[in-house]
C-alpha positions as CSV (number, residue, x, y, z in Angstrom):
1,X,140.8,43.6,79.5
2,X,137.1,44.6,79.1
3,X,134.8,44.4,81.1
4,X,133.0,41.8,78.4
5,X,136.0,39.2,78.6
6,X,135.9,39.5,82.5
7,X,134.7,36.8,85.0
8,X,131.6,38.8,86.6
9,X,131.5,38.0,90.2
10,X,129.2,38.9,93.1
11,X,130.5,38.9,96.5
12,X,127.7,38.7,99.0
13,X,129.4,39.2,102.7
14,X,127.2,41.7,105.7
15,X,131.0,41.3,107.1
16,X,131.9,45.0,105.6
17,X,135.4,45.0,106.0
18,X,136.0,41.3,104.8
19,X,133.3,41.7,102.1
20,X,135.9,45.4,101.0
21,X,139.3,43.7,101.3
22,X,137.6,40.5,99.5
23,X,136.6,43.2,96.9
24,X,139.8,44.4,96.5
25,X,141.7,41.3,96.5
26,X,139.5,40.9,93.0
27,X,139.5,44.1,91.4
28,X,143.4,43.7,91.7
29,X,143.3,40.8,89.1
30,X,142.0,41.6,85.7
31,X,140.2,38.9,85.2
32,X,137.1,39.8,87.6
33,X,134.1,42.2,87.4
34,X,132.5,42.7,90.8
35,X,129.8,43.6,92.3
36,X,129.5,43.4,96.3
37,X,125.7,43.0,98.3
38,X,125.5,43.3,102.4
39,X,122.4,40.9,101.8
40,X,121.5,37.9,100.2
41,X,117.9,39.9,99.5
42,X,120.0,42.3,97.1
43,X,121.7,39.6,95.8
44,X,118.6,38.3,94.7
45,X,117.1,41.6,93.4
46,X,120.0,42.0,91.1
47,X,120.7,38.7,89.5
48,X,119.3,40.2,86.5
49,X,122.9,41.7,86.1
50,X,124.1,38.0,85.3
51,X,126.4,36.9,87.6
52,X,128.8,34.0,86.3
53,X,129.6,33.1,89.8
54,X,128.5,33.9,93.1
55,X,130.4,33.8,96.1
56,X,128.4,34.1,99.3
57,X,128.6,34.1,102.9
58,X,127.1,31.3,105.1
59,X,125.0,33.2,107.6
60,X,124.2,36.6,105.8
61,X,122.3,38.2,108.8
62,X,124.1,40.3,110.7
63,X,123.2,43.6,109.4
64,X,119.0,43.2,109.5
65,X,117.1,41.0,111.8
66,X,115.4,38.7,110.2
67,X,117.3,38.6,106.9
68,X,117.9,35.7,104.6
69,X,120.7,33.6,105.9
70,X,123.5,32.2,103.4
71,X,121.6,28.6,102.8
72,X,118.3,30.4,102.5
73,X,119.8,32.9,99.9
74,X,121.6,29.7,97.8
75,X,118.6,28.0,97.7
76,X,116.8,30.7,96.3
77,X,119.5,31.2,93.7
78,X,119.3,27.3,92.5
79,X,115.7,27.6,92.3
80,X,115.4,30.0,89.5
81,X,119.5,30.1,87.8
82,X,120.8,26.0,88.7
83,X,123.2,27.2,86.5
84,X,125.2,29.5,88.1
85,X,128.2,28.3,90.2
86,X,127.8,29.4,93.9
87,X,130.7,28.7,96.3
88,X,129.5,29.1,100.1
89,X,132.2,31.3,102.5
90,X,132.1,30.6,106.2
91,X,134.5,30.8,109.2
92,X,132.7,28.0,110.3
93,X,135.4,25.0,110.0
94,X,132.8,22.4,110.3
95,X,132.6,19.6,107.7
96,X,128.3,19.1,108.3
97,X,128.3,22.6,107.1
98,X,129.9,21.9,104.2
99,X,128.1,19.2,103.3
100,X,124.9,20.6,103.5
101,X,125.6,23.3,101.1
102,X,127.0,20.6,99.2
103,X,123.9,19.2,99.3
104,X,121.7,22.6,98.1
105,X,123.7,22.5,95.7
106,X,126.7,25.0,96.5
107,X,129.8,24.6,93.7
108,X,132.4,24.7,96.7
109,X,132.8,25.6,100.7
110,X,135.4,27.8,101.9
111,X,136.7,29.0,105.0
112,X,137.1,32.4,105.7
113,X,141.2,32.8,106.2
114,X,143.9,34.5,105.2
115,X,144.7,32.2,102.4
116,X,140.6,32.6,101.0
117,X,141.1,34.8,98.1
118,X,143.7,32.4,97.0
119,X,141.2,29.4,97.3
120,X,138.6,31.1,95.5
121,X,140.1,32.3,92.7
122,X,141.3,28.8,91.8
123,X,137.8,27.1,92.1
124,X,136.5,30.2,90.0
125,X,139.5,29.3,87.2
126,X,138.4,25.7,87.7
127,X,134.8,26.4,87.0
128,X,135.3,28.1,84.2
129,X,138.0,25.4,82.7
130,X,135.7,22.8,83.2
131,X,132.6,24.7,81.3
132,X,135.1,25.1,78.7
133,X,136.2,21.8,78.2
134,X,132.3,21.0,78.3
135,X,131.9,23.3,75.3
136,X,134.1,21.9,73.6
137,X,132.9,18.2,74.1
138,X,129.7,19.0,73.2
139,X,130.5,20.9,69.7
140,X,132.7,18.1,69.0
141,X,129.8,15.7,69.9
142,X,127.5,17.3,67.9
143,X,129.8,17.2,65.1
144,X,130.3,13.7,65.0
């Protein structure tokens, strides 16, 4: 598949070894570009690159003191693109968590587990079903 057809996803993790096996788990599937940042700062710097979803970790700053957490880094994201999907990744299991980045605005919350990839790549077909059925409502709308 080229790489024009492909999902183009950026995995934003300062867990390095989660962040690489997260990044493999994707690259296996065809239907994924990728692009990995250790900070939410890069992240930022390179949305130019137009990301169709984001997936990115909950508290970001492990690598450099006094970087932009996860929340901080989503709601920098939904300032200037609302319209990409982000989908917050924590191992925190705690359900106020998740409903704060509900609440800025996060697409989904997952838990970092064994069974993660699995999760994420079906909210990531999800998203892009649903746009697609949105599409197709509105040309149809537009037509009537």
């Amino acid at each position: 598949m080229s790489t024009e057809n492909k999902i183009k996803v950026f995995l934003v993790d300062d867990d390095s070894v989660f962040l690489k096996s997260l990044e493999i788990e994707f690259m296996e599937s065809a239907d994924f570009a990728i692009e990995t940042y250790a900070t939410g700062e890069l992240c930022i710097e390179n949305l130019s690159n137009g990301p169709d979803v984001i997936i990115l970790d909950y508290h970001l700053d492990g690598i450099i003191e006094g970087a932009m957490n996860g929340m901080e880094t989503l709601k920098k994201i939904k300032a200037f693109h609302p319209d990409i999907p982000v989908i917050m990744l924590s191992s925190q299991d705690k359900i106020e968590i998740a409903i704060d980045c509900m609440h800025c605005k996060a697409s989904d919350y997952v838990i970092k587990s064994e069974t993660a990839f699995v999760r994420l790549q079906k909210i990531i077909t999800n998203i892009f079903s649903t746009k697609k059925m949105q599409k197709e409502l509105n040309w149809y709308m537009n037509r009537a």
